[in-house]
C-alpha positions in Angstrom: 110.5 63.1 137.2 114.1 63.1 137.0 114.5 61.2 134.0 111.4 63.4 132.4 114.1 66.6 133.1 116.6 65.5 131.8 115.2 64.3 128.6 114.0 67.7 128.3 117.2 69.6 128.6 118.6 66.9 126.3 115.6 68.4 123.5 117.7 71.8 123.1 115.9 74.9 122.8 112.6 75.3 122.5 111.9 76.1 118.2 108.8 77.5 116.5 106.7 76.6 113.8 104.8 79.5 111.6 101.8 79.5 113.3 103.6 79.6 116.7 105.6 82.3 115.6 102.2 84.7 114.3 100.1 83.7 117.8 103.1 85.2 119.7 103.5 88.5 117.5 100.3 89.2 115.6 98.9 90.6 118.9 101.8 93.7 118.3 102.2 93.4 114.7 98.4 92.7 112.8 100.2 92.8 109.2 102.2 89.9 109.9 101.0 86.8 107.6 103.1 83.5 107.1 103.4 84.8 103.7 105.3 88.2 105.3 107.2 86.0 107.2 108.5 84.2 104.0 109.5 87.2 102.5 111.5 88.4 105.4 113.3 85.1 105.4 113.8 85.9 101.1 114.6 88.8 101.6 117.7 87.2 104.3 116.2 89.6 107.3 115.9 86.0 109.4 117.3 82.4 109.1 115.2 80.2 110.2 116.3 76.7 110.7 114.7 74.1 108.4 114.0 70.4 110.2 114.4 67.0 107.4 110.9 67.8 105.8 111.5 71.2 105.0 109.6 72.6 108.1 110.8 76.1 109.3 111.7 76.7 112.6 112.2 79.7 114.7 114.3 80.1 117.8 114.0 82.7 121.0 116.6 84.8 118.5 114.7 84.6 115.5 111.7 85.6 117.3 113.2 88.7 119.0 114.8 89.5 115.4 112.1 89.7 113.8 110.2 91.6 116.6 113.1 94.5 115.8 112.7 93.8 111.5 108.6 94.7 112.5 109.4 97.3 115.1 111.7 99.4 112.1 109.1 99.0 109.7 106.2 100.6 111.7 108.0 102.8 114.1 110.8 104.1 112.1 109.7 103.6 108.5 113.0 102.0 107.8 113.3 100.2 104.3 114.7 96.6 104.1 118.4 97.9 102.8 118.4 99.8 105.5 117.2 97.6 108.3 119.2 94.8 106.2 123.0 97.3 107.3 121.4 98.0 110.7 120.8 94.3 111.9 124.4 93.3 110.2 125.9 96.2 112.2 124.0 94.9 115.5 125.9 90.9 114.4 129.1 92.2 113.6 129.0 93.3 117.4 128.2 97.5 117.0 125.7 100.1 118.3 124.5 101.0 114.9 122.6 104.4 114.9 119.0 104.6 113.9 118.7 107.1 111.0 117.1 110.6 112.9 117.6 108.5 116.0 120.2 107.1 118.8 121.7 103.8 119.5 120.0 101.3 121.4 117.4 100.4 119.3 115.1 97.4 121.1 114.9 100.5 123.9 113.6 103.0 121.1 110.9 100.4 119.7 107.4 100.7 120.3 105.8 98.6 123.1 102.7 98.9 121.3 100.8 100.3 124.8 97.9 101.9 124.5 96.5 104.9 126.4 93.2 106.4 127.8 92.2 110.4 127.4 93.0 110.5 130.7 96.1 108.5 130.9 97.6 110.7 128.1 96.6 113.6 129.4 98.7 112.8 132.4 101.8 111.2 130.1 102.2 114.4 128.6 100.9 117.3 131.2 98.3 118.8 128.4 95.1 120.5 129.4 92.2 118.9 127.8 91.7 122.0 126.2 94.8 121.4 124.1 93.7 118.0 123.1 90.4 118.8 121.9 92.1 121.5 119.8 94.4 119.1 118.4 91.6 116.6 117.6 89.6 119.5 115.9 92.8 120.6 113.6 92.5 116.9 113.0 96.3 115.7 114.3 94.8 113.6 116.6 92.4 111.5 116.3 89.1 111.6 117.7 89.7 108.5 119.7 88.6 106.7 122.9 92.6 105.1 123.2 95.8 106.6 121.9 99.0 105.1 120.8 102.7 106.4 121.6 102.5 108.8 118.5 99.9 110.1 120.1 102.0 110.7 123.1 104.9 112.4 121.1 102.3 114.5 119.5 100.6 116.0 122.1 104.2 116.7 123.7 104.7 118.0 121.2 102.1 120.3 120.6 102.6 121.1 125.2 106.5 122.3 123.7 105.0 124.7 120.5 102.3 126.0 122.9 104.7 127.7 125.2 106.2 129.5 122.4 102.6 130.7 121.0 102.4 127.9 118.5 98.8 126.4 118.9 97.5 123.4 117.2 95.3 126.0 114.3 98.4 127.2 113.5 99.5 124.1 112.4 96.8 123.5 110.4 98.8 124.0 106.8 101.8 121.5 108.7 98.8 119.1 108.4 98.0 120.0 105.0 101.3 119.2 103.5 101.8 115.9 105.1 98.9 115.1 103.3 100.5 116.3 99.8 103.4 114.0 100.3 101.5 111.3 100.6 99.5 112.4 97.6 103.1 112.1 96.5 104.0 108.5 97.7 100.5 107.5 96.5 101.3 108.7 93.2 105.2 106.9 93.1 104.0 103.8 94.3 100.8 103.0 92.1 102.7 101.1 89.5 103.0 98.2 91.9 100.6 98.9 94.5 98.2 96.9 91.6 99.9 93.6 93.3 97.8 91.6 95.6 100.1 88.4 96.3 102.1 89.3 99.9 105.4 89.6 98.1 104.0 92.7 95.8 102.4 93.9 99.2 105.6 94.5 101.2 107.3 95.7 98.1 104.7 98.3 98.3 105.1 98.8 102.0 108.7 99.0 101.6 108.8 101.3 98.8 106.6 103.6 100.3 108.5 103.3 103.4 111.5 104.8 101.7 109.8 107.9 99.6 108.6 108.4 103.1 112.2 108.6 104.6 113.8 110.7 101.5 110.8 113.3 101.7 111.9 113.4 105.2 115.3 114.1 104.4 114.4 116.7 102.2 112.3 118.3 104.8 114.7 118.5 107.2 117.4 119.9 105.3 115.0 122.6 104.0 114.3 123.7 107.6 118.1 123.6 108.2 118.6 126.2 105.4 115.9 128.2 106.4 117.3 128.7 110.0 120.4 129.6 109.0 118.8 132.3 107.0 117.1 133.3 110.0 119.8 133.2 112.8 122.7 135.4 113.0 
């Protein structure tokens, strides 16, 4: 038993093939094919080490890495450059700040937790009025489980109703968001024709980064318009 120990902390850390790497994170990120995984490594997000035959290999560091690469994508709609800077800002020792957000990122990243009417109900202190009137103005969804955007939503929607804003009011809100992605459809169908994984996330990414500009833009329309508005 001794001798079966120490042989064991003579083998080094533990490393991961592909498919030991997708059975840990496919249950939180669905999207994620060996072929995604290959493209991340292309595209020098992760490093994998390589063993004699060619054989990649993933330590605990890649693994969390990539967890935070995934996590920008879907949570924060983060384009490679972007998340490319970020991650060499977290190795050259800094707190980067997340674009629209706050430093500490793995804290800001999705657990991927899902919640009951009930239990979001209770996350966010709405009536179940207000719910069904969201799900009827359609910016929830008519769902048995909800996700955390679901929680920011309805807390959202708790914050606007104390100041008179209800969920019909926001209605035309709704209606825009759908134009601008009329808009990214639109920008991105010139590649969107590309099956193969690598045309895919080049999709993904672009779209990712219409989706951040139209954001900017929105934001610093609302800016103008409050300062035409306050004294």
């Amino acid at each position: 038993m001794v001798r079966a120990t120490a042989q064991a902390k003579d083998a080094g850390p533990v490393l991961l093939s592909i498919g030991q790497v997708l059975a840990k994170l496919t249950p939180e990120f669905p999207e994620l094919t060996p072929s995604k995984l290959r493209f991340l490594e292309e595209q020098g997000l992760v490093s994998p080490s390589r063993t004699p035959s060619g054989y990649r290999k993933f330590s605990a560091a890649d693994l969390e890495r990539l967890k935070l690469v995934l996590g920008m994508q879907r949570d924060h709609y983060m384009p490679l450059k972007v998340i490319r800077e970020h991650l060499a800002d977290l190795d050259a020792g800094l707190t980067p700040m997340l674009p629209g957000g706050g430093p500490g990122l793995p804290n800001m990243l999705s657990t991927g937790r899902k919640f009951t009417r009930d239990e979001l109900l209770r996350e966010t202190g709405a009536p179940a009025q207000l719910l069904s009137e969201a799900v009827r103005a359609s910016l929830l969804p008519a769902a048995e489980l909800f996700d955390e955007d679901a929680v920011r939503m309805l807390g959202a929607l708790v914050e606007l109703g104390r100041r008179g804003i209800e969920p019909r009011h926001l209605r035309t809100v709704r209606a825009a968001t759908e134009r601008e992605l009329s808009l990214i459809e639109s920008a991105v169908a010139p590649i969107a024709h590309r099956r193969d994984a690598s045309g895919r996330a080049k999709t993904a990414d672009t779209a990712q980064e219409i989706a951040r500009q139209l954001d900017v833009v929105r934001r610093s329309l609302l800016r103008t318009g409050l300062d035409r508005l306050l004294p």
